[in-house]
C-alpha positions as CSV (number, residue, x, y, z in Angstrom):
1,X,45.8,100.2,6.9
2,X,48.0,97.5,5.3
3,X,48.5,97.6,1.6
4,X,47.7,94.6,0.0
5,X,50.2,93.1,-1.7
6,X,49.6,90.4,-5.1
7,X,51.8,88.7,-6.5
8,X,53.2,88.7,-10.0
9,X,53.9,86.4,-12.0
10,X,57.1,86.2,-13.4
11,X,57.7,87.0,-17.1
12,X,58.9,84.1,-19.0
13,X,63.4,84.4,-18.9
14,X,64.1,86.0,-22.1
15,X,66.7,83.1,-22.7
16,X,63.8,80.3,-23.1
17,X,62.7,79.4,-25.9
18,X,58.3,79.7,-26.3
19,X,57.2,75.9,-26.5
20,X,54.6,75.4,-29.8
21,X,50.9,75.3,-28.9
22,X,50.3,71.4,-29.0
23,X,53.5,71.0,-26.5
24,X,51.5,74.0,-23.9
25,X,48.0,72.1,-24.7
26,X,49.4,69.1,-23.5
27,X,51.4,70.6,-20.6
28,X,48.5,72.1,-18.9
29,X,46.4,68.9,-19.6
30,X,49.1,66.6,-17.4
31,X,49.2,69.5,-14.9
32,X,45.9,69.7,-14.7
33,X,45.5,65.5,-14.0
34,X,48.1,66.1,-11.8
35,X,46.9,68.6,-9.1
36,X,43.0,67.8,-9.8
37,X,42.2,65.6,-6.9
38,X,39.4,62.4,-8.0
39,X,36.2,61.6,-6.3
40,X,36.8,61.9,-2.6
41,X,34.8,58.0,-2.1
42,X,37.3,56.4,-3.8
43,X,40.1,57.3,-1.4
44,X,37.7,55.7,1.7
45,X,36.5,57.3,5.1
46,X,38.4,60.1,6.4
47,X,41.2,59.2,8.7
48,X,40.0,59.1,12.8
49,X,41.1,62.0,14.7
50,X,44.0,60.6,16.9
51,X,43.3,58.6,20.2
52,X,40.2,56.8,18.2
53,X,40.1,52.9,17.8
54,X,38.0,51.4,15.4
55,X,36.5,47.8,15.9
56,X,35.0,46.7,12.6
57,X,32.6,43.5,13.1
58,X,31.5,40.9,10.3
59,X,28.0,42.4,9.2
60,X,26.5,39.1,8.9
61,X,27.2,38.5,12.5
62,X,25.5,41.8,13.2
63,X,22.6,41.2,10.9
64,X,21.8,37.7,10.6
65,X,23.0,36.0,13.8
66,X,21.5,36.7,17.1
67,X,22.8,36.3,20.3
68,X,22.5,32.6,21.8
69,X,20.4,34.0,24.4
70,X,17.5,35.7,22.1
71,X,18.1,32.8,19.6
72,X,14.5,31.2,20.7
73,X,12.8,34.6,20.7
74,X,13.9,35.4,17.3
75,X,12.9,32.7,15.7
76,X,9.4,32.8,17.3
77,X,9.3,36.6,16.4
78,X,10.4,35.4,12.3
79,X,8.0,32.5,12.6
80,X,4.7,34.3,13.7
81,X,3.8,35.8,10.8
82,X,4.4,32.9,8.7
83,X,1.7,31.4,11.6
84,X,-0.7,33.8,11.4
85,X,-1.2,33.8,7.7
86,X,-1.4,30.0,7.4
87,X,-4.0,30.6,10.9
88,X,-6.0,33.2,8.6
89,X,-5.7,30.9,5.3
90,X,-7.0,27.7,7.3
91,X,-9.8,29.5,8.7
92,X,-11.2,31.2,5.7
93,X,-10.7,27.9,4.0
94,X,-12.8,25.9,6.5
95,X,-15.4,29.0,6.4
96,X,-15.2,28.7,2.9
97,X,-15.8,24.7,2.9
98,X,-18.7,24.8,5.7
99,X,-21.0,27.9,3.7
100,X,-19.9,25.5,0.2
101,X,-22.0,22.7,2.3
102,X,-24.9,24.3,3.9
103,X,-25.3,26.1,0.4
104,X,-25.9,22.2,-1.1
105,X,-27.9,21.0,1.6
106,X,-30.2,23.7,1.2
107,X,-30.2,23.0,-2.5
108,X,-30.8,19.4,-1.7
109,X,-33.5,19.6,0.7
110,X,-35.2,22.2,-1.5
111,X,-34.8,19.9,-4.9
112,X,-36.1,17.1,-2.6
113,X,-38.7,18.8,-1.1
114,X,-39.9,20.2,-4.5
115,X,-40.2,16.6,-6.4
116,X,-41.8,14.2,-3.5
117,X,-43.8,16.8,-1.0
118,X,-43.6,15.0,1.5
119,X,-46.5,14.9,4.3
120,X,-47.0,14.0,8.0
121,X,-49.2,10.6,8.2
122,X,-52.2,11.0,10.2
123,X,-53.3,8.9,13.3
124,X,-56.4,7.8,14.6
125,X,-57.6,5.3,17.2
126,X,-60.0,2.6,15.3
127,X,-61.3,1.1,18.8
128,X,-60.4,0.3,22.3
129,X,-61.5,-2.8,24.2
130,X,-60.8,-2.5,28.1
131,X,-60.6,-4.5,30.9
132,X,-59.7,-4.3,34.6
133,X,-60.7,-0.2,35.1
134,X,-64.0,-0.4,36.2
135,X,-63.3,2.0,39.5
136,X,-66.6,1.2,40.6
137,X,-66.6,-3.0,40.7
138,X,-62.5,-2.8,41.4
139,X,-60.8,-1.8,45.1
140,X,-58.5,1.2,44.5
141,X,-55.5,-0.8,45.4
142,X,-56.1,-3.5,42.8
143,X,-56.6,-2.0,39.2
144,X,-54.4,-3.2,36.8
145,X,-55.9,-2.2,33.2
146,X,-55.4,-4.1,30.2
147,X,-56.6,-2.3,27.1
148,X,-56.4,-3.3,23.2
149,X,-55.9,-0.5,20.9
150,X,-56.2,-0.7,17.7
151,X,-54.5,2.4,15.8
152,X,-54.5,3.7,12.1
153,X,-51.6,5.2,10.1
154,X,-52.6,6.9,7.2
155,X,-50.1,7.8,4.3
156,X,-52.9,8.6,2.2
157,X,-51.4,12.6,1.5
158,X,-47.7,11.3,0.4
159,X,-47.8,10.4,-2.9
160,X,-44.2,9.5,-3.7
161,X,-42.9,9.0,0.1
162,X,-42.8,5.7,2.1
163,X,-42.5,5.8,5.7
164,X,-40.6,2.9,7.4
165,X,-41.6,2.8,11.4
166,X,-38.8,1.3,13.4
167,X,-38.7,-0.9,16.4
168,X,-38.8,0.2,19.8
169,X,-41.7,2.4,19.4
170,X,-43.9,2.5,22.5
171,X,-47.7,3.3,22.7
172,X,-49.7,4.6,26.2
173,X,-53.3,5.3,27.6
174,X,-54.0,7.9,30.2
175,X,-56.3,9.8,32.1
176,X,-56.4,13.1,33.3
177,X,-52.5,13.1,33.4
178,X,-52.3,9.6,35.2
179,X,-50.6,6.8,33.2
180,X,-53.2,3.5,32.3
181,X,-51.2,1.1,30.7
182,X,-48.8,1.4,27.8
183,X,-47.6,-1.3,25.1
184,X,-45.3,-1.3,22.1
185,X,-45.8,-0.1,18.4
186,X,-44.8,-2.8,16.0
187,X,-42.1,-2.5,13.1
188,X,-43.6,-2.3,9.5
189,X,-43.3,-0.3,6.0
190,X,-46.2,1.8,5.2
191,X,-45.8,2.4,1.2
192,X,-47.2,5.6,-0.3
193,X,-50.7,6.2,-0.2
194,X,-51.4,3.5,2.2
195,X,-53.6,3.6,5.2
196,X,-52.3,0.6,7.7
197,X,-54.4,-0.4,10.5
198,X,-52.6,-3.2,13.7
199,X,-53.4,-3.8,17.2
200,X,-51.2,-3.6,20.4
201,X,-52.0,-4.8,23.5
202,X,-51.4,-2.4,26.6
203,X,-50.8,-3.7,30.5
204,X,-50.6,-1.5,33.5
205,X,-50.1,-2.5,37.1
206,X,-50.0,-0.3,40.4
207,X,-52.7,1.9,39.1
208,X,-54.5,4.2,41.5
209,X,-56.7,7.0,41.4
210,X,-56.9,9.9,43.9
211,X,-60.8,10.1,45.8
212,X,-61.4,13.1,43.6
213,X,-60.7,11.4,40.0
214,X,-62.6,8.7,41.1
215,X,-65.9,10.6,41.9
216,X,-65.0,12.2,38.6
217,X,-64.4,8.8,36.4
218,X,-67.3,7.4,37.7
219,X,-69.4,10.4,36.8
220,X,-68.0,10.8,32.8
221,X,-68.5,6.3,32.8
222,X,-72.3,7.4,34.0
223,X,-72.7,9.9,30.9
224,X,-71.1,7.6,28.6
225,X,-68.1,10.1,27.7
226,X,-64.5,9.3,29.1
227,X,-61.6,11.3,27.7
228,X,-58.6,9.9,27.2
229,X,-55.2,10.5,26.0
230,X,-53.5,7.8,23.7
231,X,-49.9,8.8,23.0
232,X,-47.5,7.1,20.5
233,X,-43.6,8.0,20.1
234,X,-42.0,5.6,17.5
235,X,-39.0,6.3,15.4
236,X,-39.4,6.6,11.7
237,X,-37.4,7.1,8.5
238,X,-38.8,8.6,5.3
239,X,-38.2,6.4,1.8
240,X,-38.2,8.9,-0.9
241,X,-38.3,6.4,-4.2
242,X,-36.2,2.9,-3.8
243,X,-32.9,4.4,-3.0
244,X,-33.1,7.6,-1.0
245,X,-33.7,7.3,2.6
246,X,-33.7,10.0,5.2
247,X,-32.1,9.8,8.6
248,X,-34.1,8.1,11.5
249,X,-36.4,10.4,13.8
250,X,-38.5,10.4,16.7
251,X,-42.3,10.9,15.7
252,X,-44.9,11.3,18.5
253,X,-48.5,11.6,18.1
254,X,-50.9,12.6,20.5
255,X,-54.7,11.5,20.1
256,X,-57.7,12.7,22.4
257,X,-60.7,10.2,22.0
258,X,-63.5,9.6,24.3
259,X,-65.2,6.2,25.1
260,X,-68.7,5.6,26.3
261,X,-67.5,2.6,28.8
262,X,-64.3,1.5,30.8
263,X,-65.3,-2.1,30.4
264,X,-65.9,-4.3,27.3
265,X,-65.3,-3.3,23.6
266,X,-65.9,0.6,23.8
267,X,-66.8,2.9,21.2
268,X,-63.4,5.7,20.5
269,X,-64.6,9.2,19.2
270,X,-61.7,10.8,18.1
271,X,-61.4,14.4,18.9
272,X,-58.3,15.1,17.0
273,X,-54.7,14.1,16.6
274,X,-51.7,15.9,16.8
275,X,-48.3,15.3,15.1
276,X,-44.5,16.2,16.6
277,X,-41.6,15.4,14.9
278,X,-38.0,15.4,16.4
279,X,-35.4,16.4,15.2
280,X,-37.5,18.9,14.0
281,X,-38.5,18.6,9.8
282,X,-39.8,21.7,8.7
283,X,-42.0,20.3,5.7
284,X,-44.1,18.0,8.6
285,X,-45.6,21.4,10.6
């Protein structure tokens, strides 16, 4: 086994003079600043091992600028979220606006509906005078029935509420599902609280009867009780004071009366009257 061998240090030549303790302080100091190496950053990346080439690129080419090719498909990448949050903003916004409206309507209609209570008219037929259905004096080929109806609209429940009835209302007489004749309901303003009673004259042509509906019409005209079916569809619009007006709708009432005779002035017996409205108003069922 090898002996270790240490070095020594030399001992100071006896000819050289001992430099004073501030000199020695500030001897090792400048050594020491001297051999100490500084942070190892500061002198850069370590040099490549040999046979290595280095290709340094702008970084915001490498960063910031795409190819030309993928230019499109960046920009549609960068610019969907931008999309989708203005997508999510509009539609939470137009959610926002609708529920805002139907909230007031509601109110609206409520307020409305709480300060006039508003009411369906009622119907009635007054009389009927007929001419030209008498299936027993008549051929079956020939009948063409002329009737006068006189009708009453009563407003009588609505206390605050006018009802305006448009033109092009149209009023019709059958029997046992075949149409009789069928005339038009006139224009007018019926104010609150108002009962309004007209006449319209109805006109049919072409109208025939099957064998079996005439055994049976000349039967009821023998017992003095025909049924019939007088059916009126008129628009209307609602008047709720002097300056509030609702939209206009389609009203139809549907009457079931019974005469005693298909010729002459005839007694009507009402046997009730029922009221549709469309578009459908809650308050009128």
């Amino acid at each position: 086994m090898a002996d270790r061998v240490h070095p020594m240090q030399s001992p100071p030549h006896p000819a050289s003079p001992l430099p004073p303790p501030d000199q020695e302080d500030a001897a090792a100091a400048t050594a020491a600043t001297e051999t100490t190496p500084l942070h190892p950053t500061l002198y850069g990346p370590p040099a490549p091992p040999p046979g290595t080439y280095i290709v340094q690129i702008p970084k915001d080419q490498v960063l910031r600028v795409p190819p030309p090719d993928r230019a499109s498909r960046y920009k549609s990448l960068a610019e969907r979220p931008v999309r989708r949050r203005r997508l999510r903003r509009a539609f939470f916004g137009t959610c926002g606006a609708v529920l805002f409206l139907a909230l007031a309507a509601a109110v609206f209609v409520g307020t409305v509906y709480l300060v006039f209570r508003p009411r369906a008219p009622a119907f009635s037929v007054a009389s009927l005078s007929i001419r030209g259905l008498d299936v027993a004096a008549l051929p079956p080929s020939s009948l063409s029935p002329e009737l006068d109806v006189a009708l009453r609209a009563d407003n009588g429940a609505n206390r605050k509420v006018g009802v305006d009835y448009r033109g092009a209302g149209e009023v019709a007489v059958s029997y046992s599902g075949a149409r009789l004749a069928a005339g038009q309901w006139p224009a007018f303003h019926q104010a609150p609280r108002n009962v309004t009673v007209f006449s319209t004259t109805l006109r049919g042509t072409g109208v025939s009867f099957s064998d079996e509906q005439r055994k049976q019409l000349a039967a009821e005209q023998a017992a003095r009780a025909v049924p019939l079916t007088v059916e009126a569809r008129v628009p209307v619009r609602l008047r709720f004071g002097k300056v509030l007006r609702t939209w206009t709708v389609d009203v139809k009432a549907t009457c079931q009366v019974t005469v005693d005779k298909l010729a002459g002035e005839a007694a009507a017996a009402n046997r009730g009257c029922r009221v549709k409205v469309r578009p459908f108003l809650w308050w009128w069922w």
